[in-house]
N, C-alpha and C positions, 0 to 999 in steps of 0.2 A: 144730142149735140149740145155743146157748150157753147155759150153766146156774151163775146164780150162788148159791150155798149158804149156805146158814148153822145149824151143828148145835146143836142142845139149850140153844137160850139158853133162862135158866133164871130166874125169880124168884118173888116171890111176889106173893101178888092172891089180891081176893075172886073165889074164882070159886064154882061148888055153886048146888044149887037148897033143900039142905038148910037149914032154918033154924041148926043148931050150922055150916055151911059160910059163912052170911054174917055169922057172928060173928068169925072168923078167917081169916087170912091163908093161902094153901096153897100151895106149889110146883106149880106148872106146867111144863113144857119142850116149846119148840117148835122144829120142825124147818122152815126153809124153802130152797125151791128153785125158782129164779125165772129165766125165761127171761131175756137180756138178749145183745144181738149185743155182744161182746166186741172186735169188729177195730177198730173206730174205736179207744178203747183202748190196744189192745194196740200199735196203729201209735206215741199220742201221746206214752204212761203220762200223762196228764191226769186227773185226780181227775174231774173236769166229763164226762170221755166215757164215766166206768164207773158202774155202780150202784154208790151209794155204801152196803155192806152196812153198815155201822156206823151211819148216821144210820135206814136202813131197820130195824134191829133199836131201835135208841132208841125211833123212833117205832111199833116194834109193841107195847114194854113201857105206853109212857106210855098209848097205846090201849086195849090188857085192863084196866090197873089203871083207867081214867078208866071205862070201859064196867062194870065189874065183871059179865059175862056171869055166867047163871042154869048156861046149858048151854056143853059143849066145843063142841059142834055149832053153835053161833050164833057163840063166838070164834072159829072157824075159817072160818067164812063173813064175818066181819065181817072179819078181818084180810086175807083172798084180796081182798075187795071194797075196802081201803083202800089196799092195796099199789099195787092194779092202777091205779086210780083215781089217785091220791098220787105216784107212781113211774114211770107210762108202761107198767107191766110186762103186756107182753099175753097170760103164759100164768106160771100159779103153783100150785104144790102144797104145802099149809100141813100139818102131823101136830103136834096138840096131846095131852101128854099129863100126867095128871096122878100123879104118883109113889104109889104104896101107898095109893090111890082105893077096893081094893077087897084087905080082906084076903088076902093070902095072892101077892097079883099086886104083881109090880116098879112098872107103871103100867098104867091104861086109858089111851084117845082117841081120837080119831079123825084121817082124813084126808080132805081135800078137795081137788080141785084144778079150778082155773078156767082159761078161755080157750081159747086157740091156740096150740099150738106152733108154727107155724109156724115 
């Protein structure tokens, strides 16, 4: 299986279930890793035969911030279910996390991953 990545895009959005959390903006970073067969590709170098990570990560920012999820857990179910959906992508593994969430810790989050490898 072909695995296309994309590390720690990073921005900010309301995310939190806390009321002081939907007052302000937070940093998020999420990790994705997305099945996608590579040799078409790889044979053309065609923009059109590869997962295009860049337009895939625009539209997972515009997504959080338009959604403004309560929980990590619902953004990372939501973004696995858009990707896959949006994208063709039949197996994904999403790690959302939110930086200094919880005193003393780098970041919380979680991870999800949906589909088939196949």
């Amino acid at each position: 299986m072909d695995v296309v990545v994309v590390k720690d895009l990073r921005f900010k959005t309301i995310i939190g279930l806390w009321d002081w959390e939907r007052q302000m903006q937070q940093i998020v970073s999420i990790d994705l890793e997305m099945a996608w067969d590579m040799s078409r590709a790889a044979k053309s170098e065609d923009l059109s035969d590869a997962l295009d990570y860049k337009s895939v990560s625009q539209r997972v920012e515009k997504f959080v911030q338009e959604k403004q999820f309560k929980l990590v857990e619902a953004a990372a179910d939501g973004i696995a279910a858009m990707i896959m959906s949006d994208f063709n992508v039949p197996w994904i593994k999403v790690a959302i996390h939110k930086p200094h969430a919880v005193t003393g810790s780098q970041s919380v989050g979680v991870i999800v991953e949906r589909g088939n490898h196949a």
